[in-house]
KOLMAR-354578 format. One line per 4 residues: number of its first residue (from 1); their letters; for each residue x, y, z of N, C-alpha, C, CB. Coordinates in steps of 0.001 Angstrom, whole numbers, plus 500000, padded with zeros to 6 digits. Atoms other than C-alpha are relative to their C-alpha. Glycine has a CB too. Layout:
N
NUM = a = X,Y,Z,X,Y,Z,X,Y,Z,X,Y,Z | ... $
// end
This chain:
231
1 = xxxx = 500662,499870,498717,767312,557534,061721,498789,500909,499844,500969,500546,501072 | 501024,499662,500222,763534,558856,061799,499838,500659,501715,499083,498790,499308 | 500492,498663,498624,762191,561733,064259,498670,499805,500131,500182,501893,499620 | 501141,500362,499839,759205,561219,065863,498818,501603,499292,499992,499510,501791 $
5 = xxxx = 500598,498222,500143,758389,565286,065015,499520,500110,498539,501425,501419,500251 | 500456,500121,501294,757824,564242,061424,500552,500442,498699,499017,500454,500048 | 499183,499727,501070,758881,565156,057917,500535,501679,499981,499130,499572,498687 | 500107,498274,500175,760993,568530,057731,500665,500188,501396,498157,500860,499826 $
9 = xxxx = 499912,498914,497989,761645,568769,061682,501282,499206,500829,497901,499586,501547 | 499062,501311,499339,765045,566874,062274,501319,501226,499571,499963,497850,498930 | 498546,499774,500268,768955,567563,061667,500214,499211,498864,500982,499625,501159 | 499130,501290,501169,771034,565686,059196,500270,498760,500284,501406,500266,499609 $
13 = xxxx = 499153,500739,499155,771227,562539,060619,500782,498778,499121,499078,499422,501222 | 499719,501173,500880,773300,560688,057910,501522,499606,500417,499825,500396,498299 | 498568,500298,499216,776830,559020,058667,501011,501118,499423,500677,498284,499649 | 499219,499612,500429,778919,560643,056520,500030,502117,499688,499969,498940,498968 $
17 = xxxx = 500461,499085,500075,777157,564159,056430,501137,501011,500708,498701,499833,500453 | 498572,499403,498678,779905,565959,059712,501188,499511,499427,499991,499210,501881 | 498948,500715,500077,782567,563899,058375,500424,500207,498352,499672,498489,500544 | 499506,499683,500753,784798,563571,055308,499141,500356,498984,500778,499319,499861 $
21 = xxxx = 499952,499487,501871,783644,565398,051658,499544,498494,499470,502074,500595,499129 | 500263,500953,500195,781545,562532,049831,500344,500400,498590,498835,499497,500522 | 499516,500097,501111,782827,562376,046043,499350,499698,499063,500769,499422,499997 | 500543,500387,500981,781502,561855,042791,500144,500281,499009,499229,500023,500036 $
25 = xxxx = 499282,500056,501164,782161,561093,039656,499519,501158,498764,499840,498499,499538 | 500811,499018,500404,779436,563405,038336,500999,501677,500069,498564,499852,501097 | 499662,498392,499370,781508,566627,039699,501565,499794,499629,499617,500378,502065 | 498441,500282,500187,785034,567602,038863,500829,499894,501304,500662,501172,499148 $
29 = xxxx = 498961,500671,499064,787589,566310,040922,500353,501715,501073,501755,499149,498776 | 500148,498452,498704,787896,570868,042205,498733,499381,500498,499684,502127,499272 | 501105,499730,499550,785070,571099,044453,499511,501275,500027,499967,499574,500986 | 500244,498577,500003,785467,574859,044343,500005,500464,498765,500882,500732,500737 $
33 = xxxx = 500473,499280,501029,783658,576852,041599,499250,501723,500119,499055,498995,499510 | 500708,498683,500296,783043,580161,040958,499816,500722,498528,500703,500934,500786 | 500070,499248,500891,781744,582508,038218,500707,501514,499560,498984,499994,500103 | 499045,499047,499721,784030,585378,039132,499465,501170,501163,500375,500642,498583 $
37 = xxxx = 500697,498550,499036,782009,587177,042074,500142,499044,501483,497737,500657,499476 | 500106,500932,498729,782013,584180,045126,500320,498873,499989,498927,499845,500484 | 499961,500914,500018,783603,581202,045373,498760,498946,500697,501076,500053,500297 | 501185,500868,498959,781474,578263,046473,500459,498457,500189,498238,499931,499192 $
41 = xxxx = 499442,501290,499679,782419,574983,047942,498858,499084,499639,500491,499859,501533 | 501168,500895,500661,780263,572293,045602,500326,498200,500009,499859,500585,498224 | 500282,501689,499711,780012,568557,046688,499181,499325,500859,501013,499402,500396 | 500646,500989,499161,778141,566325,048095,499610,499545,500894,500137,499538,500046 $
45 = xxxx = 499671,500896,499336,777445,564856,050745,500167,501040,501552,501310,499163,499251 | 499749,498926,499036,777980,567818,052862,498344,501036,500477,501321,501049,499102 | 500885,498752,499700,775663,570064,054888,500515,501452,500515,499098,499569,501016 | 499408,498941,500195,776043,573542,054360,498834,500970,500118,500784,499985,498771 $
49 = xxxx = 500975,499174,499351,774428,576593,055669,499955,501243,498810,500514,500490,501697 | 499965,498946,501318,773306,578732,052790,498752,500917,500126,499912,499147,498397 | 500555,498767,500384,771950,582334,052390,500132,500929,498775,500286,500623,500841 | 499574,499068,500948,770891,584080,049778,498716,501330,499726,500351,499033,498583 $
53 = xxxx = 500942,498995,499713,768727,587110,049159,499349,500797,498513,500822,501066,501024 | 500651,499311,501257,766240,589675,046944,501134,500557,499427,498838,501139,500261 | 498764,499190,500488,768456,591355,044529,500256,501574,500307,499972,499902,498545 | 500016,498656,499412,767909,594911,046119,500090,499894,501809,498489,500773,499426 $
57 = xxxx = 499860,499833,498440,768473,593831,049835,500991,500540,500348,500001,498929,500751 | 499086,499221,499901,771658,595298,049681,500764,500226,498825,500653,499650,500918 | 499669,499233,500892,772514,597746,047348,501926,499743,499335,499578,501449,500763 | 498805,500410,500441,775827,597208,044848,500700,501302,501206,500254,500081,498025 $
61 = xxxx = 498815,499407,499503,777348,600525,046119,499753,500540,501581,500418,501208,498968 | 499838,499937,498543,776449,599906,049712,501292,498938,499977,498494,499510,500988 | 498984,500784,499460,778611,596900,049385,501236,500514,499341,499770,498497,499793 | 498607,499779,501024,781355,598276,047007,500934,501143,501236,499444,501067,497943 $
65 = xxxx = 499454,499077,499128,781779,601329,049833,500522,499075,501752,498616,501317,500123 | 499735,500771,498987,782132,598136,052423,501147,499501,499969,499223,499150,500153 | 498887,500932,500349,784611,596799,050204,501442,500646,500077,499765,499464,498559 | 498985,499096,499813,786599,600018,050272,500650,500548,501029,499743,500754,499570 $
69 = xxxx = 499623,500110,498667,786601,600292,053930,500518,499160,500278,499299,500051,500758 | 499365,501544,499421,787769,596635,054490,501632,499872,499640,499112,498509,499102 | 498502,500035,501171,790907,597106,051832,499960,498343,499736,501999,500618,500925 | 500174,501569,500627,789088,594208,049967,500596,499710,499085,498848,499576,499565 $
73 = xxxx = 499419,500381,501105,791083,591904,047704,498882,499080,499521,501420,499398,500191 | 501062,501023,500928,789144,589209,045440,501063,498690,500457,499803,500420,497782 | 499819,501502,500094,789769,585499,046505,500584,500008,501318,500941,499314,498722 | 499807,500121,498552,790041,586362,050437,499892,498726,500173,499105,500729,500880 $
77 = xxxx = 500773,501279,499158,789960,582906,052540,498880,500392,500508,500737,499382,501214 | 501583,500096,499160,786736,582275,054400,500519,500664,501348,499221,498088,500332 | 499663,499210,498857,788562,583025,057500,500807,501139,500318,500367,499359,500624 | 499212,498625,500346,790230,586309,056607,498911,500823,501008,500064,500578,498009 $
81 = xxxx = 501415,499656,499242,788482,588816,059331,499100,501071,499091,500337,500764,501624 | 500996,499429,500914,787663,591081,056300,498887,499198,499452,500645,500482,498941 | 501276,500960,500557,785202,588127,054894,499177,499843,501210,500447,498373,499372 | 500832,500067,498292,784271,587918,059007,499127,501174,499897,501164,500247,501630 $
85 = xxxx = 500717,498978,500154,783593,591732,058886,499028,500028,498922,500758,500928,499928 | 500740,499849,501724,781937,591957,055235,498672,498984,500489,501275,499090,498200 | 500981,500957,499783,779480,589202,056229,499298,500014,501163,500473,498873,499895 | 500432,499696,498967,778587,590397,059729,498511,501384,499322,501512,500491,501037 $
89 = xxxx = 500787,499010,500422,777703,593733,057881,498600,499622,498727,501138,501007,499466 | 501057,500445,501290,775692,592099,054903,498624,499789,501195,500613,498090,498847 | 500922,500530,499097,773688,590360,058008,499164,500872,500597,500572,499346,500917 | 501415,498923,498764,772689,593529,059792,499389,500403,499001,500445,501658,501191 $
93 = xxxx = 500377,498834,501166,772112,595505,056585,498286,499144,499752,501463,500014,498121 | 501562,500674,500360,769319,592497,055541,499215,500026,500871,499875,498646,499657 | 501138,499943,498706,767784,592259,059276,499522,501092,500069,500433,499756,501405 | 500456,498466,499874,767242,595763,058814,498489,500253,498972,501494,501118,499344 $
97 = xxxx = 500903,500354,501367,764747,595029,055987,500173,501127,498987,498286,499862,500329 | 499744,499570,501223,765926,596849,053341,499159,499780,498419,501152,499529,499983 | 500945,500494,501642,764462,597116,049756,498540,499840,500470,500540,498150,499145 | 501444,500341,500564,761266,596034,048308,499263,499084,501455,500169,498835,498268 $
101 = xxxx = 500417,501031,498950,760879,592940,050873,499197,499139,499534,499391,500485,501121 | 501188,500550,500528,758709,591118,048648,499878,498772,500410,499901,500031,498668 | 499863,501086,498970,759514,587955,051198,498728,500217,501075,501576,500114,500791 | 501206,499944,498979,756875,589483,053386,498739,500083,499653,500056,500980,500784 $
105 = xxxx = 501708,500477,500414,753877,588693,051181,499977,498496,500382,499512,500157,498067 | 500206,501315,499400,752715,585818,052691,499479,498944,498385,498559,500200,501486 | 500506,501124,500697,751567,584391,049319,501474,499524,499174,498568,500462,498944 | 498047,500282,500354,755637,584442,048411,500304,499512,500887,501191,501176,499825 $
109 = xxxx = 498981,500793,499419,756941,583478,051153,499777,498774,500305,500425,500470,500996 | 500616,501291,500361,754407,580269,051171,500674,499457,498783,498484,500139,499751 | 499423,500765,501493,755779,579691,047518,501246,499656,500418,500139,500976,498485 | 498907,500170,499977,758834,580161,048315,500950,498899,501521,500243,501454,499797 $
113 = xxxx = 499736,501386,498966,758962,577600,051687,499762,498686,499546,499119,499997,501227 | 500355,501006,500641,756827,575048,049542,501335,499710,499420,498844,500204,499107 | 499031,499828,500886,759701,575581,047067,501123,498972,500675,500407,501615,499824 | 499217,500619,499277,762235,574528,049201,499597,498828,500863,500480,500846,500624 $
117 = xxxx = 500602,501239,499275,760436,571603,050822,499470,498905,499086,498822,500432,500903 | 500335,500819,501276,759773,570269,047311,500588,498441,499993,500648,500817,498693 | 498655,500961,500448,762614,567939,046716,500496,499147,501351,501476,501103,499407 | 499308,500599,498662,763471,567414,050399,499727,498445,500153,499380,500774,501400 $
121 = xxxx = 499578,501490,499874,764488,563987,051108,499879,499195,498346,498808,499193,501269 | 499946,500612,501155,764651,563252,047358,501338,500836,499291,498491,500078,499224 | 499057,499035,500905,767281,565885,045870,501107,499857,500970,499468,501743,499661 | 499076,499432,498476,768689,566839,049649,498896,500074,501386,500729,502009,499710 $
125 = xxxx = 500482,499797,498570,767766,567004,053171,499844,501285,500275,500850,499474,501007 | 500574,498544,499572,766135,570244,054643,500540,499940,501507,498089,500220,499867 | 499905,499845,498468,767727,570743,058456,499328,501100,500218,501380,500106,500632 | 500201,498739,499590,766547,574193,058817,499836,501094,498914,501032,500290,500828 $
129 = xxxx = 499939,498941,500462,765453,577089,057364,498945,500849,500019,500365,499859,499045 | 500791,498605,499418,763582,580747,057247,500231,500527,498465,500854,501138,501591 | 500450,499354,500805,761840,582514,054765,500073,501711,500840,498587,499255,499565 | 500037,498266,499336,762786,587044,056101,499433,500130,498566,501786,501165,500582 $
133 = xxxx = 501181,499267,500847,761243,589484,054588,501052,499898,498646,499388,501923,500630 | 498886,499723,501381,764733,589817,051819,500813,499362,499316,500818,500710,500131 | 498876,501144,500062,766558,586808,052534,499012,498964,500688,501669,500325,500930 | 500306,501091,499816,766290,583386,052920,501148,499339,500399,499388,499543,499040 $
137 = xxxx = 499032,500542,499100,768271,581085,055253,499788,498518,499944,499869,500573,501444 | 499725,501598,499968,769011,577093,054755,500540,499345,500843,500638,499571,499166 | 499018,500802,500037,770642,574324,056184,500070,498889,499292,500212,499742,500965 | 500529,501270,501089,770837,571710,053509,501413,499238,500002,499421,500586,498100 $
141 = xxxx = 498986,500905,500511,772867,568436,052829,499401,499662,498598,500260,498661,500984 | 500487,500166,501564,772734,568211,048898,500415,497943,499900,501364,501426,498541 | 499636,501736,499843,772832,564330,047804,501141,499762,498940,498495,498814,499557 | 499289,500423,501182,774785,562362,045170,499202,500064,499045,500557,498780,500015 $
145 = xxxx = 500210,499516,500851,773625,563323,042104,499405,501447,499540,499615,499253,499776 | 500617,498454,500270,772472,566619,042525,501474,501256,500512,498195,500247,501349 | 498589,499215,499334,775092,569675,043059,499427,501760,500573,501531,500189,498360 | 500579,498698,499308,774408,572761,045217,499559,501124,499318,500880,500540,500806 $
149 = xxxx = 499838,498834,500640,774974,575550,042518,498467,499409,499080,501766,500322,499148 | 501690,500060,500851,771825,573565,040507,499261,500057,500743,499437,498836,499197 | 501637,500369,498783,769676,572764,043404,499766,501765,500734,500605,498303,502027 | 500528,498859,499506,769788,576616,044343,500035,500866,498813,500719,500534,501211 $
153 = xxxx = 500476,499628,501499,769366,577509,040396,498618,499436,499949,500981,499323,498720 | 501237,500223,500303,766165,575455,040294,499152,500866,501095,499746,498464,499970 | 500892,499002,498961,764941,577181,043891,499535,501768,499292,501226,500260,501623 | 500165,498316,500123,765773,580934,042711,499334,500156,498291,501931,500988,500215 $
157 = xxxx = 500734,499833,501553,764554,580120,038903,498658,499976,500434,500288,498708,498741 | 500944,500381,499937,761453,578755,039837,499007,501249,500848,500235,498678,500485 | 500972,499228,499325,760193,581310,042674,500183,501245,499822,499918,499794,501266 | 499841,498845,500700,761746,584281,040849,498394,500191,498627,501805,499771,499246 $
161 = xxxx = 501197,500188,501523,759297,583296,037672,498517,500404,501095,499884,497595,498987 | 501444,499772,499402,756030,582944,040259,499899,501055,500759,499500,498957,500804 | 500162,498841,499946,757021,585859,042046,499689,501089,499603,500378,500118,500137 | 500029,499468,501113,756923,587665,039583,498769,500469,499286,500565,499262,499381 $
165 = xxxx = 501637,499793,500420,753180,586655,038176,499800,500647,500945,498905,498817,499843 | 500807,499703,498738,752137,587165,041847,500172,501693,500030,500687,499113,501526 | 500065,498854,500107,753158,590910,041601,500172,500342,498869,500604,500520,500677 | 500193,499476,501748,752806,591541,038019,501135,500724,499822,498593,501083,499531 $
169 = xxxx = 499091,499235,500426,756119,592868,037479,500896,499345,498901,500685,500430,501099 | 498954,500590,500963,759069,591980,035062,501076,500256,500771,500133,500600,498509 | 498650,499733,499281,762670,591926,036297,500811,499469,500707,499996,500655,500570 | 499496,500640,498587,765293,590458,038754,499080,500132,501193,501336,500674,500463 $
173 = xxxx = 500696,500058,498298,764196,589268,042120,501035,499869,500717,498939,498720,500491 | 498487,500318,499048,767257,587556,043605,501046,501097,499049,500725,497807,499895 | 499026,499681,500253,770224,588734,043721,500929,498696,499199,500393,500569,501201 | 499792,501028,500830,772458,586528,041326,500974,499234,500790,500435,500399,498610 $
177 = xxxx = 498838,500698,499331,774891,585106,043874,499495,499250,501772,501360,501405,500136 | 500498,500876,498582,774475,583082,047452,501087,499651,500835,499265,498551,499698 | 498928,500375,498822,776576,582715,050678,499428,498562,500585,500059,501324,501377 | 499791,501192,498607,777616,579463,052096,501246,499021,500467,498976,498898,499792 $
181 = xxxx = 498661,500444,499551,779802,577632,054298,499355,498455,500376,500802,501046,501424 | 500340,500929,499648,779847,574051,055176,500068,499294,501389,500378,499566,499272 | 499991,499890,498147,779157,572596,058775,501306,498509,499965,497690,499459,501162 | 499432,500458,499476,781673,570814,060328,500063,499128,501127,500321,500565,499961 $
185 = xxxx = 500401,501658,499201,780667,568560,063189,498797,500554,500652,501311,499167,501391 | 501261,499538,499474,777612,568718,065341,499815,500887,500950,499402,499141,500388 | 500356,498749,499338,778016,571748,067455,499777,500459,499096,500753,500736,500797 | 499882,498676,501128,778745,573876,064328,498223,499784,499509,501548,499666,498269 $
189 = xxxx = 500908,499559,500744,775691,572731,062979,498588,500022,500643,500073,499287,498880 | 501263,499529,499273,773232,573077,066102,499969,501150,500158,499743,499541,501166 | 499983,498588,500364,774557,576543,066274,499344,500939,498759,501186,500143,499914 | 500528,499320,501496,773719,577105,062321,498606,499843,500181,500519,499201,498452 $
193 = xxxx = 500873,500517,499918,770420,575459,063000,499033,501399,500952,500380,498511,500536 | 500706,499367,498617,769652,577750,066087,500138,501377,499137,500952,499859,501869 | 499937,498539,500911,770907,581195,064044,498932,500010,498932,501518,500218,499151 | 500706,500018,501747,768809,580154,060628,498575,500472,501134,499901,497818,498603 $
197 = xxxx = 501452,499943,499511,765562,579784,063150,500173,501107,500965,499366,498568,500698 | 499970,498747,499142,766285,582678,065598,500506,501756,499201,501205,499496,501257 | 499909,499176,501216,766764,585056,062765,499075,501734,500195,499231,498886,498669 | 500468,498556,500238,763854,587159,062886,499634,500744,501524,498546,499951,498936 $
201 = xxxx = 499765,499719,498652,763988,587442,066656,501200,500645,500293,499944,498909,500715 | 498885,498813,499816,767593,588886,066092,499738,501987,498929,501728,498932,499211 | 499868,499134,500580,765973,591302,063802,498766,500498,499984,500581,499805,499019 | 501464,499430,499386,763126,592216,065964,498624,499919,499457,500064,501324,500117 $
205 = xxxx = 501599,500250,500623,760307,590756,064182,499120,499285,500791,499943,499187,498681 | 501270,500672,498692,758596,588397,066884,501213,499992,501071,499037,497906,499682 | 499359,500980,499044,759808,587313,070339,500756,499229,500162,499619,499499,500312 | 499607,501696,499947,759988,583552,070067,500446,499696,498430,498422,498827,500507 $
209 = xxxx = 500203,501320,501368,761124,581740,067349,499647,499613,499220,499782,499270,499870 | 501142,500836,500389,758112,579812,066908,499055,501034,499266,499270,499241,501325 | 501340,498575,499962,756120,582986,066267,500131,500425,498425,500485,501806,501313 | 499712,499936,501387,757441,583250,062792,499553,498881,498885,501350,500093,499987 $
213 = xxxx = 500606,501013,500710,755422,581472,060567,500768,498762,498605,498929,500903,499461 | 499248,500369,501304,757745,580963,057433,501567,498708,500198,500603,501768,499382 | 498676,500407,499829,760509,578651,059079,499887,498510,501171,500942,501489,500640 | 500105,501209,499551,761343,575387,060429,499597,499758,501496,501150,499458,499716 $
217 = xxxx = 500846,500132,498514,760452,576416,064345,498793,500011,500027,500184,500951,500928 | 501438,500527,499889,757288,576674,063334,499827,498845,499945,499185,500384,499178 | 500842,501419,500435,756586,573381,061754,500208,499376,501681,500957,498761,498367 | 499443,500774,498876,758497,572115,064598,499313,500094,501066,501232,500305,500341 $
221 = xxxx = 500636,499182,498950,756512,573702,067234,498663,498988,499468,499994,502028,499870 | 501043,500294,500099,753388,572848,065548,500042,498303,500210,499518,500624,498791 | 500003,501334,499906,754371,569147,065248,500093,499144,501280,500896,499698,499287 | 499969,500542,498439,754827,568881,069016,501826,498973,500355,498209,498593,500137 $
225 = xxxx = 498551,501009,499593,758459,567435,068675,501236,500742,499747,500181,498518,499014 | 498844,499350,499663,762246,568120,068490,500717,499705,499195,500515,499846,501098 | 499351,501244,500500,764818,567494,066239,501106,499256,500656,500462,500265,498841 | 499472,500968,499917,767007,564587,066129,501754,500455,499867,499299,499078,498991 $
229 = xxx = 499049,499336,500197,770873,565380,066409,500746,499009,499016,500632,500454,501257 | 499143,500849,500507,773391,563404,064222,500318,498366,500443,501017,500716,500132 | 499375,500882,499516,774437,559967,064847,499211,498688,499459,500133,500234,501451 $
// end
């Protein structure tokens, strides 16, 4: 289904996207993989609301003293309210702008929107997302043949490296890990949609929305249209 608002400025609107886990032979039969720091739910077919951030937006032993307050174990569920709490606090800590911020050079955070708009409708679908000053906010359905953990390895390789020239430094940029959960039917994911783009308005940077240059209310705004919901 095609949006009159143009490329970039829609929802997910594919059948199977809200609905069951799409499969492939490419991926092991787990869908869940981790390296030993975050699980991550990796298949297909799914749209999933993913954040991930500079590697100094929040400090190891800010979170390690979060982890000690919570009485964190390793391999919590998603809906445990310590992973509720822990992830509320990550949220304010980044709206707070913390660190370097090197998201708020406009000639990064251009790279780094291009970046992500690269591939769209060829790799995965783009529903939504925001370039902050520390973090960066998605909503993406990855396709069949591509798998989430690469398609946000080529993003953070690629604009880590040009970041990098652009301020003449050497070193980490991201942080090496990324939060996300997958949406579930079409409230969940007009809600995710509405949080990713109302972002820097919860973290007092403009007003409106729209007023934020780096993120899908703009385009949207500028394009004069709306997106398209599921179906």
């Amino acid at each position: 289904m095609k949006n009159s608002s143009g490329p970039h400025l829609r929802y997910c609107p594919t059948a199977h996207a809200l609905g069951a886990p799409a499969s492939s032979p490419a991926l092991s039969p787990d869908p869940w993989r981790s390296r030993g720091y975050i699980p991550h739910f990796d298949r297909p077919g799914l749209v999933q609301s993913i954040t991930f951030r500079l590697y100094d937006a929040v400090p190891e032993a800010v979170m390690q003293r979060w982890k000690t307050e919570l009485g964190w174990i390793e391999s919590l569920a998603a809906g445990d309210p310590r992973q509720i709490e822990l992830r509320k606090r990550i949220d304010k800590y980044e709206d707070a702008g913390h660190g370097a911020c090197w998201l708020s050079d406009e000639r990064i955070a251009a790279m780094v929107e291009d970046t992500l708009l690269r591939f769209d409708d060829r790799r995965y679908r783009i529903c939504s997302w925001c370039v902050m000053p520390n973090h960066v906010h998605t909503t993406v359905e990855i396709w069949e043949g591509w798998s989430l953990a690469g398609v946000l390895h080529s993003w953070k390789s690629y604009t880590a490296h040009e970041a990098n020239k652009l301020l003449d430094r050497l070193g980490k940029f991201w942080f090496r890990e990324y939060h996300d959960r997958f949406i579930r039917d079409e409230n969940h994911l007009a809600n995710a949609v509405t949080y990713v783009e109302s972002n820097p308005v919860a973290a007092g940077l403009v007003k409106a929305k729209e007023e934020w240059k780096w993120s899908s209310a703009s385009r949207r705004t500028k394009a004069g249209g709306t997106p398209a919901l599921p179906g």
